[in-house]
Each structure stands twice: as C-alpha cells, then as structure tokens.
N, C-alpha and C positions, 0 to 999 in steps of 0.2 A: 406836625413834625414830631410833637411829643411822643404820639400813640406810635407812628413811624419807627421810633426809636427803640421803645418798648418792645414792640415785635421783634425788631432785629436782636436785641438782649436775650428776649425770651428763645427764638428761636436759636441763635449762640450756646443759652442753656441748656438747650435740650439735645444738640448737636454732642457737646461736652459730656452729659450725662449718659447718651446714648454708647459713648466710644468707650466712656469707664463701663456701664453695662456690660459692654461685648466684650472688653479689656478681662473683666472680672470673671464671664462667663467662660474665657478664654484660659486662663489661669486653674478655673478647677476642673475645666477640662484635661488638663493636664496633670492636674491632680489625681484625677481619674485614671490616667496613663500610665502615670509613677508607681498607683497601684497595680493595675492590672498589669505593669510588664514584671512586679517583684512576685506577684501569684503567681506566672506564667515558669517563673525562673523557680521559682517554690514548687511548684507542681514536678518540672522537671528534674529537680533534685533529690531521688530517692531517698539518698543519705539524711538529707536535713529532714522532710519528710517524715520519713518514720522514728528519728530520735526525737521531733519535735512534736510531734502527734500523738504516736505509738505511747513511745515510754512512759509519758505522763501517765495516759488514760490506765496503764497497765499498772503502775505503779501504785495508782485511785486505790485500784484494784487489790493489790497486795496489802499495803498499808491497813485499808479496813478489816481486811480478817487478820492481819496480824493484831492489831488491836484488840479484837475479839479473843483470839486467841490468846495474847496476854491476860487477859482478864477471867476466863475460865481456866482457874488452874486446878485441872482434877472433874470431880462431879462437886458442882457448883447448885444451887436453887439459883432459880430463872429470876427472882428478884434481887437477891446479892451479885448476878451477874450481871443485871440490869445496871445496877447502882458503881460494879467494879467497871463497867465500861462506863460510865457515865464519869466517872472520875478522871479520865481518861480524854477527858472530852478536848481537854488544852490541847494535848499533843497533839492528837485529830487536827485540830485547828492550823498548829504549827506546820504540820505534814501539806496540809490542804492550801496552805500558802506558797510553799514551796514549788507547787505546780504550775501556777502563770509564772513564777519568778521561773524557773526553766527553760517554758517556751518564748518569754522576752529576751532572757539572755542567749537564746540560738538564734533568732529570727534578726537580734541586731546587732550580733556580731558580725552574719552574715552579710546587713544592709550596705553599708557603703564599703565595708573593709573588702569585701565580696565584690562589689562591683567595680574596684581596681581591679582584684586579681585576673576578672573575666575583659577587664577591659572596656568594660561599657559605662564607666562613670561618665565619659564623651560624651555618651547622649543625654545625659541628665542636664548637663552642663549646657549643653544645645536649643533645650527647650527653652521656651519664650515663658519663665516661670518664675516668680519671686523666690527669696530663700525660707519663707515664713511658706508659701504654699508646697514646698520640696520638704518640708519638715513636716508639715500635717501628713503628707503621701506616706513616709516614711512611717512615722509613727501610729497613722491604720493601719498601714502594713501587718503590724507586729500587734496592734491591739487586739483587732477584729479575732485572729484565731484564737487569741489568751484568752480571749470572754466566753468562747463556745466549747472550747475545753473546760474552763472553769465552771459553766454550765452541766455538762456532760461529765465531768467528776464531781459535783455536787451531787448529782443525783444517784450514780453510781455511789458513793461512801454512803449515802443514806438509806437506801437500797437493800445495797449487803448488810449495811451495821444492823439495822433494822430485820431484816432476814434470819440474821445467824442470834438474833437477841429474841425475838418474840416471842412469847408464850401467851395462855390465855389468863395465867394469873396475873401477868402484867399490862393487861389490856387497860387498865384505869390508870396508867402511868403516861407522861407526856412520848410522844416519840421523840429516839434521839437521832439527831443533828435536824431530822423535820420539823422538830417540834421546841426545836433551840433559837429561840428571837435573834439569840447575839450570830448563830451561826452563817442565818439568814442573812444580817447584817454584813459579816465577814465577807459572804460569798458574792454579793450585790451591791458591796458599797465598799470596803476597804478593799478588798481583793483588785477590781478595777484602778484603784487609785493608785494603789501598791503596784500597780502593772505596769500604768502610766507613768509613773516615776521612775521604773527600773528600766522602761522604755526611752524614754529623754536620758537617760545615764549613759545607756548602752548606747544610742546613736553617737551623743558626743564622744565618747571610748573610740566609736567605729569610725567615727569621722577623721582621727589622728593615726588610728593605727593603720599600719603596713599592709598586714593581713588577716587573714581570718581567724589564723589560728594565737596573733598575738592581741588581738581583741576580745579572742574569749579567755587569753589569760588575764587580759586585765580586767574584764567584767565580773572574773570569778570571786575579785576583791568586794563585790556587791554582795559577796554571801556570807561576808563577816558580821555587817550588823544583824544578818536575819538567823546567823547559826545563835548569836547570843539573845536574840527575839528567843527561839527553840527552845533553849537551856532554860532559860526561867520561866516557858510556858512548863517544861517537864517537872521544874523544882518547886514553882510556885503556884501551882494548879490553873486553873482555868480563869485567869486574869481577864480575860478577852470577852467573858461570860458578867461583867460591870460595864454597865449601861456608861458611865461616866468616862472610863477606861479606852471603850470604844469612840465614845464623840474624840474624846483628846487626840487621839490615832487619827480622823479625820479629819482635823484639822489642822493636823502638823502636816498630813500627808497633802490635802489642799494647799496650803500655803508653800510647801518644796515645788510643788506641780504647778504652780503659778507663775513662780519664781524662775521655776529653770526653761517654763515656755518664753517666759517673757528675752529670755536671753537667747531662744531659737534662733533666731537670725545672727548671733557670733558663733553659734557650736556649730551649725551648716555653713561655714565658711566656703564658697564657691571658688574663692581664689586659693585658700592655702590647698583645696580638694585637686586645683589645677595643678598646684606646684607639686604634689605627694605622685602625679600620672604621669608627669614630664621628669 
C-alpha cells in the first residue's frame, strides 16, 4: 500500500511539473510573439526605421570627424593631434552614449503608447501571458537593436577617429577608442546597462501615456541627467577614463536596473492598459 501510494505522489508530481513545463514553454513562446509582432510593426514603419537606425549610425559618423576636426586646428604634427584628439576623448564618450539612449527612447515610446494608437494593445491583452513575460518581450524589443547599433557605432568612431589620426610617427602610440580599456568598457558594459535602464523608464512613460507623441515628450525628461553626465564629461575631461569611476557607474546602474525590474509587474499594469483603450 505504501509503495501504491508513493507512485501515485510521484506520478501527481510529474503530471504537475509536466503542466508548469508546457505552462512555462507556453509563456515564452509568446514572448517570442510579443517580439516578433513589435519587429514586424518596426520593419513596417519607415518613419521610426530610419530615425532610429539611420540617424544614429550617421551621426557615429559625423560626431567623429568633427572631433577630429576640432582638434586639428590649422597644420598640426601628427603627435599633437594625436594627443589634441586624445584629450577629447570624454566627449567622445559622452556623444557615444547618447546613441543607445536615442534608439531606447524611439523604440519605447513607440511600445505600448503606439500600440493604443494602432489599436492592437487587444491582442497583447489576449494572450495567455504573465505581465513579468510582456515586460521581457517589451524590453528585447527595444534592447536587441540598441546593442547592434552600439556595436556598429563602436567600430565606426574608432574606425574614422583612427583613420583621419594615423601617421607613421604615431605608430608606437596606443590606438584611440581601440586601444582605450575604459572605452571598451563603456561600449560593452555601461552602454548596455544604461540602455536597459532607459529602456524600463521609457516603457513605464509608455505604459501611461496617451500617445506616442506624449511619451516622447515625457521620456525627453530622461535627457536631463545625461545632458549634465555631457557638461562635466566636456569641463572635466575624461572622468570615465578612472577605472574606479567606471565600477561606481556600474553599480549604481545595476542596482536602478534591478530595482525598477523588480517592479515590472506594477509598470505593465494589464488593467489600467485596459482602462487607457476603453
């Protein structure tokens, strides 16, 4: 009777385990949905498209030779120009942040503020989905393209900076932003976190707002702390370039990112999202 018993337990447990299995498989499948119907809607959107793609990658683009070009003023030796763009290197930095923070705050204004307007927040609402897995969907959304941008302008600024700097006499000098640990750092580890965060911001903005266009006014309130981040990269050189400077950044920026996931589940409110479409 004992063993009898056991079996029936165990097999209960597995019954149980099996349903959350499929339960669970079931959920990021839908996950999976969330994304691919916001890429679908992304793709067909030229407008967002190309102000969220284009302009960055172009702007990589200007940004570095204008730097360069600040820094040659006149007929310059290839080592003072080396050392004048090298001083230079903060603002670089500040510009170079500025770029995932662009394509987060387009892509999540447009996330749920957007999906009122088109009308299809219904089906989000529909699916058989937790509000912790409608916040992950959401927020790859808007990650995945800011990390391959910010890839794709990394190499671009280092590239041209590189390019329009090079000489043979500065051949035994480090390369700059290639050859910058902290830049590395920036690009591959604050840059991401700093995305992530301005990613969770903007969703809850988009999750309240009306529309599209009053979600990017309030999200633009996000470019206060980073205009005065800017100001004191340009007044107070390359801060960002202190190993210690950079851990602190990361773990302030972990700790926000932690903190504002853990509340994922009040910012995607699924019922005030019903009451904002009725």
């Amino acid at each position: 009777m004992m063993i009898q018993e056991k079996q029936k337990k165990s097999q209960m447990m597995e019954g149980i385990s099996g349903k959350s299995l499929e339960k669970t498989g079931l959920q990021f499948q839908n996950v999976h949905r969330v994304l691919d119907k916001d890429w679908t809607e992304f793709r067909h959107n030229p407008q967002l498209f190309v102000s969220t793609i284009f302009f960055p990658v172009f702007f990589s683009i200007v940004f570095s030779f204008s730097i360069v070009s600040t820094a040659s003023n006149g007929n310059i030796e290839p080592v003072d120009l080396y050392w004048s763009v090298r001083n230079l290197m903060g603002f670089l930095k500040a510009l170079f942040l500025m770029i995932p923070m662009i394509i987060c705050q387009r892509l999540t204004s447009d996330s749920l503020a957007g999906e009122k307007e088109r009308k299809t927040v219904e089906t989000l609402l529909l699916l058989p989905i937790t509000r912790q897995k409608l916040y992950l969907g959401k927020v790859a959304f808007a990650l995945i393209p800011g990390l391959i941008v910010t890839g794709i302008t990394f190499g671009l600024m280092g590239s041209i900076v590189n390019l329009c700097t090079y000489r043979p006499e500065i051949a035994n000098l480090p390369l700059l932003v290639f050859g910058d640990g902290s830049f590395w750092a920036l690009a591959w580890v604050v840059s991401p976190l700093f995305s992530l965060l301005i990613i969770q911001l903007g969703i809850g903005i988009s999750a309240r707002a009306s529309s599209v266009k009053s979600a990017q006014s309030l999200s633009m309130l996000l470019f206060i702390p980073f205009s005065l981040f800017a100001l004191s990269a340009i007044l107070g050189g390359d801060s960002l370039e202190n190993p210690w400077v950079l851990a602190g950044l990361c773990g302030i920026l972990v700790c926000l990112n932690v903190v504002i996931a853990s509340k994922g589940q009040i910012i995607l409110n699924k019922e005030r999202l019903i009451s904002s479409v009725t």
